[in-house]
C-alpha positions in Angstrom: 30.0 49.1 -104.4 31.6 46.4 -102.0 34.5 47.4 -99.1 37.9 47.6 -100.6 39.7 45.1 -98.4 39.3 41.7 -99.1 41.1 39.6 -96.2 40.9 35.6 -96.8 42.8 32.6 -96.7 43.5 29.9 -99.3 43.8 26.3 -98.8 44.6 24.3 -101.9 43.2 20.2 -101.5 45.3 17.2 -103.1 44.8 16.4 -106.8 42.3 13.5 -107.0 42.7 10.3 -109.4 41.5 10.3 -111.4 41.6 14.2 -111.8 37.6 14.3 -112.5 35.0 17.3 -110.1 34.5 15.7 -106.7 33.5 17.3 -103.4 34.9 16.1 -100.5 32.6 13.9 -98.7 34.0 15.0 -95.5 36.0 18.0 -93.3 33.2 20.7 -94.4 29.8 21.1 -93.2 26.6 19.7 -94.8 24.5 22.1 -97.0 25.6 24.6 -98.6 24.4 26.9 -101.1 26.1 26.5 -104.9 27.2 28.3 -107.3 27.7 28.0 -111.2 30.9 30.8 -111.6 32.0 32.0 -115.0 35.0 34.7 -115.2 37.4 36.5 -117.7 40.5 38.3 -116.6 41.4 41.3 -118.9 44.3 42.4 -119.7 46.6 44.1 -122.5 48.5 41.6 -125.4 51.2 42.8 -123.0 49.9 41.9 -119.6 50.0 45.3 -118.4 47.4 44.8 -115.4 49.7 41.6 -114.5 53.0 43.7 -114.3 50.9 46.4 -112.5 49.5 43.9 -109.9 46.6 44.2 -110.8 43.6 41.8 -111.7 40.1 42.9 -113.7 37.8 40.4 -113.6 34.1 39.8 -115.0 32.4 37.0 -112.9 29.1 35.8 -115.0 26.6 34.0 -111.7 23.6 33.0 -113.3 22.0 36.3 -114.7 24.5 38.7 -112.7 27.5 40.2 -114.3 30.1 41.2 -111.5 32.9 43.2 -112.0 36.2 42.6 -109.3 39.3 45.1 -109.4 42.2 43.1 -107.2 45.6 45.2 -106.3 48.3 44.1 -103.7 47.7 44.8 -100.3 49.6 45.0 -97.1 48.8 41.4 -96.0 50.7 39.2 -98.4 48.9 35.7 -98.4 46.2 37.1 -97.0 44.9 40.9 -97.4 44.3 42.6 -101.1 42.4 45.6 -102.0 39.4 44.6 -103.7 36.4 46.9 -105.8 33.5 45.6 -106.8 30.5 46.4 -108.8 27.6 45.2 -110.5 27.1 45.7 -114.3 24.4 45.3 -116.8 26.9 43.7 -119.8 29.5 41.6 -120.4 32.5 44.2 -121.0 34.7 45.9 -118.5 33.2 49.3 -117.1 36.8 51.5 -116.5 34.5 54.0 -115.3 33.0 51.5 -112.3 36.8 52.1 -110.8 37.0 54.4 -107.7 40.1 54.9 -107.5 41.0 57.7 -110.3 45.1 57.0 -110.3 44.4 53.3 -111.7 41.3 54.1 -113.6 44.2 56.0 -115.5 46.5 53.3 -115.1 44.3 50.2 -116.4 43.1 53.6 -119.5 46.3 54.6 -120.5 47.7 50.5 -120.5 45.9 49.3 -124.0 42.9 47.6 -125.4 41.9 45.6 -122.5 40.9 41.9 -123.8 39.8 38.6 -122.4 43.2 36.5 -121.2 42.2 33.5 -118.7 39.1 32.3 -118.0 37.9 30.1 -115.1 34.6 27.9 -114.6 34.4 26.3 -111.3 31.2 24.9 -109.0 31.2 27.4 -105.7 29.6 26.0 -102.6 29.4 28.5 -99.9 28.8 28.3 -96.2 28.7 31.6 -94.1 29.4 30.8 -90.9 29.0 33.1 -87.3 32.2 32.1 -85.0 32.7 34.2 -81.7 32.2 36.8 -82.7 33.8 36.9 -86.4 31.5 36.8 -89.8 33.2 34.1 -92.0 32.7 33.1 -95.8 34.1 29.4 -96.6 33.7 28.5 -100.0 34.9 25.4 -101.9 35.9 25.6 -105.5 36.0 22.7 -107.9 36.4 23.6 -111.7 39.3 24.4 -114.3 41.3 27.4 -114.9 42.0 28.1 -119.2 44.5 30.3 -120.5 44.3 29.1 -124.8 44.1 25.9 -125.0 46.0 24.9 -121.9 44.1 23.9 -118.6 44.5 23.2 -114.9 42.2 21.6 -112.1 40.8 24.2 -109.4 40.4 22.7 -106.1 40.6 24.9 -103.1 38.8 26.3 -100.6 38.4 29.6 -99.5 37.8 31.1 -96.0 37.0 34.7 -96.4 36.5 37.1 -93.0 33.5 39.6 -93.3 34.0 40.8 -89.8 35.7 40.0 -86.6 38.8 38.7 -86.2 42.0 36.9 -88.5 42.3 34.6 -86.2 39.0 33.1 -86.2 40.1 32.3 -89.9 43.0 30.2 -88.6 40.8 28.4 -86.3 38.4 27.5 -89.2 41.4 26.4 -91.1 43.1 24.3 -88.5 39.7 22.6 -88.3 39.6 21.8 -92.1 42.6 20.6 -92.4 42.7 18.2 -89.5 40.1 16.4 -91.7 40.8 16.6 -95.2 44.4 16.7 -96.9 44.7 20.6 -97.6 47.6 22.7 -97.7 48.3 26.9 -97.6 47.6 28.0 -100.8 50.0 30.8 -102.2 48.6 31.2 -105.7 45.3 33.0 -106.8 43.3 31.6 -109.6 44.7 34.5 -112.2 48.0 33.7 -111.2 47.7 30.6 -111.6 46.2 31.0 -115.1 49.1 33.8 -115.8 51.4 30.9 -115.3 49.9 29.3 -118.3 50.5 31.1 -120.7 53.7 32.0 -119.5 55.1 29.4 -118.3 58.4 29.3 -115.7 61.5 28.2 -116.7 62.7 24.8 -115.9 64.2 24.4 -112.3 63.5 25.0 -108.8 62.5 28.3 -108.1 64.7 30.9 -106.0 64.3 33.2 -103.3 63.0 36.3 -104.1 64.3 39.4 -101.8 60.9 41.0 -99.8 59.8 44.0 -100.7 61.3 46.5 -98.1 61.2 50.5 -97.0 63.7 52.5 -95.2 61.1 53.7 -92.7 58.9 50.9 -92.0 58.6 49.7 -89.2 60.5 46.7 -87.7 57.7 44.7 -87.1 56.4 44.6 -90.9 59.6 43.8 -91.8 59.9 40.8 -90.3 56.6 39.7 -91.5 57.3 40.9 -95.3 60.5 38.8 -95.0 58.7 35.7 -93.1 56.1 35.9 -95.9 58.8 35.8 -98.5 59.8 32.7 -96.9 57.4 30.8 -96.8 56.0 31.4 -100.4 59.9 30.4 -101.5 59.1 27.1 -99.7 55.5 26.2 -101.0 56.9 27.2 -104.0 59.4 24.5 -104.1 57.1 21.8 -102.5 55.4 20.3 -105.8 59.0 19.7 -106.7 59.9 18.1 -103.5 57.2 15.7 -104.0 58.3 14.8 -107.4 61.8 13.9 -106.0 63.4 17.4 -108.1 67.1 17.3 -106.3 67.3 21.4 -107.1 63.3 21.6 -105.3 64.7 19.9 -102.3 67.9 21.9 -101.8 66.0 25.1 -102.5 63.1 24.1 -99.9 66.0 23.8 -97.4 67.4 27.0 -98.5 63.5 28.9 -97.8 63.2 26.9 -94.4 67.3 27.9 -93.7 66.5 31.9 -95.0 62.8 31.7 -92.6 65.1 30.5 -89.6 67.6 32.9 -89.9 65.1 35.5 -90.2 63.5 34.5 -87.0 67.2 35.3 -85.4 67.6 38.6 -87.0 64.1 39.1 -84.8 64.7 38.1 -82.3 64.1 41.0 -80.1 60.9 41.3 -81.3 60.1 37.7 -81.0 61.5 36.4 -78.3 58.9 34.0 -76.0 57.4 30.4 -75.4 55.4 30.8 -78.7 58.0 31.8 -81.1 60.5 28.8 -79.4 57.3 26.2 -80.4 57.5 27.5 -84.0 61.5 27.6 -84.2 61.3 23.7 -83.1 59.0 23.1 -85.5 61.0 24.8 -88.5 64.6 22.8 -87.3 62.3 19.7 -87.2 61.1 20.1 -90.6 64.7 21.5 -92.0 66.4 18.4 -90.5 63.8 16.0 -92.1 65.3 16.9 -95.3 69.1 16.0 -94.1 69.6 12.8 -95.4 68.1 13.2 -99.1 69.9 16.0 -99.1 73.3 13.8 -98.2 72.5 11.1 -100.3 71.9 13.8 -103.4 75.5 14.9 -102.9 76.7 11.8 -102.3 75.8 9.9 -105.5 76.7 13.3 -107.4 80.2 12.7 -106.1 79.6 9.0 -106.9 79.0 10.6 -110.3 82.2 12.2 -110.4 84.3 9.9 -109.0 83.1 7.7 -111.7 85.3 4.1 -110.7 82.1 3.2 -108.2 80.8 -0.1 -108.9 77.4 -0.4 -110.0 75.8 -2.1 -107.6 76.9 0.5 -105.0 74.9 3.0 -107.0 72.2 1.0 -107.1 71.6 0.5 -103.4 72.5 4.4 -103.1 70.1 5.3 -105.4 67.4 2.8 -103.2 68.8 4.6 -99.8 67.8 8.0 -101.8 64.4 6.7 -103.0 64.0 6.1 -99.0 64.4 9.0 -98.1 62.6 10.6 -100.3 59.5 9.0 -99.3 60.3 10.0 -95.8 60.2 13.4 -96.7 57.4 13.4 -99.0 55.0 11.2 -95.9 56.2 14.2 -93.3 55.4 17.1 -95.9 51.7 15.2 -96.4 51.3 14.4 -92.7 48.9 16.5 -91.1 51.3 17.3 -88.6 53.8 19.3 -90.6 50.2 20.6 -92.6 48.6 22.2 -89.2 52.4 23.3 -88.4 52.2 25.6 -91.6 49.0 27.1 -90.2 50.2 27.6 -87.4 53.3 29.2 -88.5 51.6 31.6 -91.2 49.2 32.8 -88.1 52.4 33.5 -86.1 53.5 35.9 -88.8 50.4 37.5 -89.3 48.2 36.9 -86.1 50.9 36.6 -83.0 51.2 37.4 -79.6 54.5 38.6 -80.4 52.8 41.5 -81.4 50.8 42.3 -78.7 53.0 42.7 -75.8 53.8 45.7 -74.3 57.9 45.0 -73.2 58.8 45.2 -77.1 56.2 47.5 -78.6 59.4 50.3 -78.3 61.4 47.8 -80.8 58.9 46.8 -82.8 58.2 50.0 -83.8 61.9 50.7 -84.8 62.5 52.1 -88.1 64.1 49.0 -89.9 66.6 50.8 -91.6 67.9 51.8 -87.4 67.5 48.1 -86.8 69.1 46.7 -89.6 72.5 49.2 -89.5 73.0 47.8 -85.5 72.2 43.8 -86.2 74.5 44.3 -89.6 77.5 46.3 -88.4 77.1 43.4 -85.2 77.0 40.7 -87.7 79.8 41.7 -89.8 82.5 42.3 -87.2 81.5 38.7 -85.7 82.4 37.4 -89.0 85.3 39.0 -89.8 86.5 38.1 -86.4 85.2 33.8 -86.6 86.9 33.7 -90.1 90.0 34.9 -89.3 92.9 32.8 -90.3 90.1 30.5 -92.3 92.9 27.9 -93.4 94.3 27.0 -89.8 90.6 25.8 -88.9 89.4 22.4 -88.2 86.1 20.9 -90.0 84.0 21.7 -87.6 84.8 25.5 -86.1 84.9 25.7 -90.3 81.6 25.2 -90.4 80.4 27.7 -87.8 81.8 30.5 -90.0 79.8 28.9 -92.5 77.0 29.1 -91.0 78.0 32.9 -89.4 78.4 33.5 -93.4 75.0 32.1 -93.8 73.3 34.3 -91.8 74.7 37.4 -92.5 74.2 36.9 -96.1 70.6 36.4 -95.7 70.7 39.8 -93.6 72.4 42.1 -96.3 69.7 40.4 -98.6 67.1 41.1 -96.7 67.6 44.4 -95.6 68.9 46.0 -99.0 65.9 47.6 -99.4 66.1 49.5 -96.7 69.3 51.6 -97.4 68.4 53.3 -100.9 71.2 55.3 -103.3 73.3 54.3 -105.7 76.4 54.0 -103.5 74.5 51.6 -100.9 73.2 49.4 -103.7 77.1 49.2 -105.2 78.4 48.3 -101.7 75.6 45.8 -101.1 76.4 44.2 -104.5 80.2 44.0 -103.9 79.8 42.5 -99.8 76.9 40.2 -101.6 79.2 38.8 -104.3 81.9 38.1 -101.5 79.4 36.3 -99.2 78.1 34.8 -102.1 81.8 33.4 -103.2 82.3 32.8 -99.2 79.5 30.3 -99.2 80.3 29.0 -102.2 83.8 27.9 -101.5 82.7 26.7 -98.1 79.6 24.6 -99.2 81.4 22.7 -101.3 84.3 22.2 -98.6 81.1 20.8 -96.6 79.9 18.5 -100.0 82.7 17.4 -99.8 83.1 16.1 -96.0 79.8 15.1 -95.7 80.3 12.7 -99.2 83.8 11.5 -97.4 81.9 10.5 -94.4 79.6 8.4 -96.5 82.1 7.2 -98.6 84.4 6.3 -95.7 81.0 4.4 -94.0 80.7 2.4 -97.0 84.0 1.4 -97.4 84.0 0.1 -93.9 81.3 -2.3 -94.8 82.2 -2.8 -98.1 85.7 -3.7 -99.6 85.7 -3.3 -103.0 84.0 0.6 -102.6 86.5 3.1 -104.3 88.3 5.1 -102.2 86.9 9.1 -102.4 88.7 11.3 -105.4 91.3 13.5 -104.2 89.8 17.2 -104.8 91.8 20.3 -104.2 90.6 21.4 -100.9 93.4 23.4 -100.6 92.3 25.4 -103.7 88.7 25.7 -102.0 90.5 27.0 -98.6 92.0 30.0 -100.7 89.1 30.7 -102.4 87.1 31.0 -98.7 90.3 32.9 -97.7 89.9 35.3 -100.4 86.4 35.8 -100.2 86.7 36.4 -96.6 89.4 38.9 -96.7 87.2 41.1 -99.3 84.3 40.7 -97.1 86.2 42.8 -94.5 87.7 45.2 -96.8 84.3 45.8 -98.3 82.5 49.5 -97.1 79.6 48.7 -95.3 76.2 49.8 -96.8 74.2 50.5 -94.0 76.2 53.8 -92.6 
């Protein structure tokens, strides 16, 4: 029986064409010994185990039959709880499960049956580095769920001993070389999504998985883990030009951001100000796709544009789009992500000793001061909404912004029925703030453009009247109920 803690990090290479097994011929080093791999996941008709977070797998390696229990760790992208055994067939062995609670669990679910299978070449490297004992391995093969498939490429850096950072370095190195990116999926989930698969659209943010006593520390990193997996989530349909996958990307990078300012006690220092430049650099590079999206949906609207003007939008979109889509592949913005999942998991930040005291804050103490902070600095920039120019507008919307990202973050940590109905109701008003707002910005930004082109162009339409005055209300109402609503967090 192996250790129970399986720490590693995932790095998922580029689709090849055609899509056909091929090893890098470069980025990893020579030798290597491989492996034929064969594994099952098991699991109820129900996907029991998959509800339960858990994955039972039988690994076939030549003549040996391996047996691997995964749960959820503490680490997120990087640390599960692992058990493994050795076994003599080619059935799952319940009994080979140490832990007696989900010995019961995965017992008491159902007849266990095969689900997914995978069959990939594994080339392994184990590699001494200062100190640390690291296990790269590159996986080439096919994940099958029925009779749908999907290509396995990825490579794997798994830490025996040492230090987590020592993974990072290893994974810098690889990617400076060969056109890899984090990897947020395992290969059952992956396989999961196959026979269930998503439902059409971009994905959304997904609020972290909180606890009223933790500390603040692993709150910020369950919530900057949240984030990130929101935005590699999105990238596939970023690169496929998906307007929804763009706007949601922004919304992950936006959430991450704001998440570093709720923090910001804990964070504060030259490091964290590198990766904050880094995220508003990679945010902004998404700023004119994201204009030219709502401009030729108000082009759509409007509906008296003349054609060619929609053409040459629609070229000005395609632009940009490859703009964004060259920066997400650069190796720049690649090593960036690296670097910015080590900064959750691996930095400095949490070593010094002039915030250890904060740090160590319950979260549900340091939410109720940041919140009840937050919310009278709203209610006081949004007062009298409808007497404000565009632009102090638009700070309350941002002040909306961020405060809305903070109730949703930090719901967790105030438990009871009456905190979860107060959350709701100050939720749905920020919700209806930034709704009414948002669209006042659409609006201005697709004026601007509109105005622009019809500088340069004489025949352009002039923009729709829309009732902004309707939208002002609604911001004003919203607003209003935002104040009046009890706080959650006392």
């Amino acid at each position: 029986m192996t250790s129970p803690r399986e720490i590693e990090l995932k790095l998922e290479l580029e689709p090849v064409q055609p899509p056909a097994p091929q090893r890098p011929k470069r980025g990893l080093p020579p030798g290597g010994e491989t492996h034929h791999l064969v594994s099952r996941i098991f699991d109820t008709e129900d996907h029991a185990l998959q509800r339960s977070g858990l994955v039972l797998r039988l690994r076939r390696d030549g003549e040996r039959r391996i047996q691997t229990l995964k749960a959820a760790g503490n680490g997120g992208l990087l640390d599960r709880v692992e058990w493994e055994t050795e076994l003599q067939g080619d059935e799952p062995d319940l009994d080979a499960i140490p832990d007696a609670a989900i010995r019961a669990e995965i017992a008491g679910a159902g007849p266990l049956a095969p689900v997914l299978e995978t069959e990939f070449e594994r080339t392994c490297w184990h590699l001494r580095r200062e100190g640390s004992d690291l296990e790269l391995a590159l996986d080439i093969g096919a994940i099958r769920a029925g009779s749908a498939s999907t290509p396995i490429r990825e490579i794997e850096i798994e830490l025996k001993s040492g230090s987590v950072t020592s993974m990072f370095d290893l994974a810098r190195e690889i990617v400076a070389v060969l056109p890899a990116r984090i990897g947020i999926q395992s290969k059952s989930e992956r396989g999961y999504r196959l026979l269930s698969p998503p439902k059409p659209g971009a994905p959304k943010a997904r609020p972290p998985e909180l606890i009223p006593g933790m500390p603040a520390q692993l709150a910020f990193q369950a919530i900057a883990r949240s984030c990130l997996t929101h935005f590699r989530q999105c990238e596939p349909g970023i690169l496929r030009r998906e307007v929804e996958s763009l706007h949601q990307g922004r919304v992950a990078i936006r959430r991450l951001r704001s998440a570093f300012k709720l923090f910001k006690p804990l964070l504060d220092g030259p490091e964290t100000e590198r990766i904050t430049r880094g995220l508003r650099g990679l945010f902004q590079s998404f700023g004119d796709a994201r204009n030219l999206d709502v401009y030729l949906a108000r082009l759509a609207v409007d509906g008296a544009a003349p054609s060619d003007l929609r053409v040459q939008m629609q070229r000005n979109r395609e632009a940009a789009y490859d703009r964004v889509i060259r920066n997400l592949r650069s190796k720049r913005v690649r090593l960036f992500m690296i670097d910015l999942l080590a900064f959750i998991e691996t930095g400095g930040w949490q070593r010094r000793s002039d915030t250890a005291e904060i740090r160590a804050q319950r979260l549900s103490v340091y939410a109720s001061k940041w919140l009840d902070k937050r919310w009278r600095r709203l209610g006081k920039s949004g007062r009298h909404l409808d007497r404000l120019d565009v632009e102090t507008r638009h700070r309350v919307r941002i002040d909306g912004k961020v405060f809305r990202y903070a109730v949703e973050f930090f719901a967790g940590a105030f438990p009871g029925r009456k905190a979860k109905k107060r959350q709701r109701a100050l939720s749905d008003a920020l919700s209806a703030l930034q709704e009414a707002l948002g669209d006042l910005n659409d609006i201005d930004t697709a004026k601007r453009m509109m105005e622009a082109e019809a500088s340069s162009q004489p025949d352009h339409p002039a923009p729709s009247e829309v009732d902004e005055a309707a939208l002002v209300e609604a911001a004003c109402e919203a607003h209003d109920r935002i104040r009046k609503t009890e706080p959650f967090w006392r």
